[in-house]
C-alpha positions, -999 to 999 in steps of 0.1 A, spaced: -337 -541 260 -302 -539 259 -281 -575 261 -264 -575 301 -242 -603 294 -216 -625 267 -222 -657 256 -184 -664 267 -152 -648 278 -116 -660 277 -104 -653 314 -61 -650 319 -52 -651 354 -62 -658 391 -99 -660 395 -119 -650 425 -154 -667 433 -179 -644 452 -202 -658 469 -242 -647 465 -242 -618 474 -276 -606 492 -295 -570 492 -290 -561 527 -275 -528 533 -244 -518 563 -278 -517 590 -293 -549 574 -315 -529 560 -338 -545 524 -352 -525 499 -384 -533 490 -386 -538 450 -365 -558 431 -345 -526 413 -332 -516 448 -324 -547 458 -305 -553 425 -285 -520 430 -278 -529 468 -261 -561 457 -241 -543 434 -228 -517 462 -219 -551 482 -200 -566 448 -179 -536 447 -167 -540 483 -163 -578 482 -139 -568 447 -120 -540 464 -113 -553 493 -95 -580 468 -80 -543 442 -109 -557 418 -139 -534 404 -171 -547 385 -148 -543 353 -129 -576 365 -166 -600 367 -162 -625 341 -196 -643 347 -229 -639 369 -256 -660 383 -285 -644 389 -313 -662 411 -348 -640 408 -375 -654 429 -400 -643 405 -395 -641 365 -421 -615 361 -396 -595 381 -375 -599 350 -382 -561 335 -373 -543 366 -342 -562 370 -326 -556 337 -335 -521 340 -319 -515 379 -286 -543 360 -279 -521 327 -274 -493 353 -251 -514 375 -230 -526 352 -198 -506 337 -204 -488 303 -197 -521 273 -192 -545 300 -212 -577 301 -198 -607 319 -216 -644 309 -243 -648 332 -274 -670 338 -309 -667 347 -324 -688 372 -359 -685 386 -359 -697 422 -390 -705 448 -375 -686 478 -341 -674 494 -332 -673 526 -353 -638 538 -387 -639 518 -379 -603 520 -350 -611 491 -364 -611 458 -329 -610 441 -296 -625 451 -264 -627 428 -233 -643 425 -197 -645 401 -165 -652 391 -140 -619 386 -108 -623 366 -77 -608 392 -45 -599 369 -14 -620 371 1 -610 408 -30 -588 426 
């Protein structure tokens, strides 16, 4: 499997912390397996970031809170396609008993690095 994060980076500039991020769609909408739930709280990263002139290029570390480890496969696979190309922030894994919708099964949050004056 292919490594989805650093063991450190060296951050220059403002940051920005998002808050966990959730896989709920525009209509509030869930998906129903952990890979679409992953790539739903992706889609809702990128917004938080732009609305801010940030991408996923600018995340500098990730938490990620699965509620079930053996759900770990699935959400490598649905992260290594989320991801930019070469770009792996710092992250940790943390294995949770429940979020706040027991529909959830994934929920993700991070710190992006913002250049000097954006």
């Amino acid at each position: 499997m292919a490594k989805t994060y650093s063991d450190a980076l060296l951050a220059d500039g403002p940051l920005l912390f998002v808050s966990g991020q959730v896989p709920e769609g525009p209509g509030g909408e869930v998906a129903g397996d952990v890979g679409g739930q992953t790539r739903q709280i992706f889609r809702n990263l990128e917004a938080v970031l732009a609305r801010h002139g940030a991408d996923l290029g600018h995340l500098v570390k990730l938490t990620y809170y699965l509620r079930h480890i053996s759900d770990l496969d699935e959400f490598r696979g649905a992260l290594v396609e989320c991801l930019p190309e070469g770009h792996r922030p710092a992250a940790s894994l943390v294995e949770v008993g429940g979020l706040v919708n027991p529909a959830y099964f994934v929920e993700i949050d991070g710190i992006a690095c913002l250049s000097p004056g954006e």
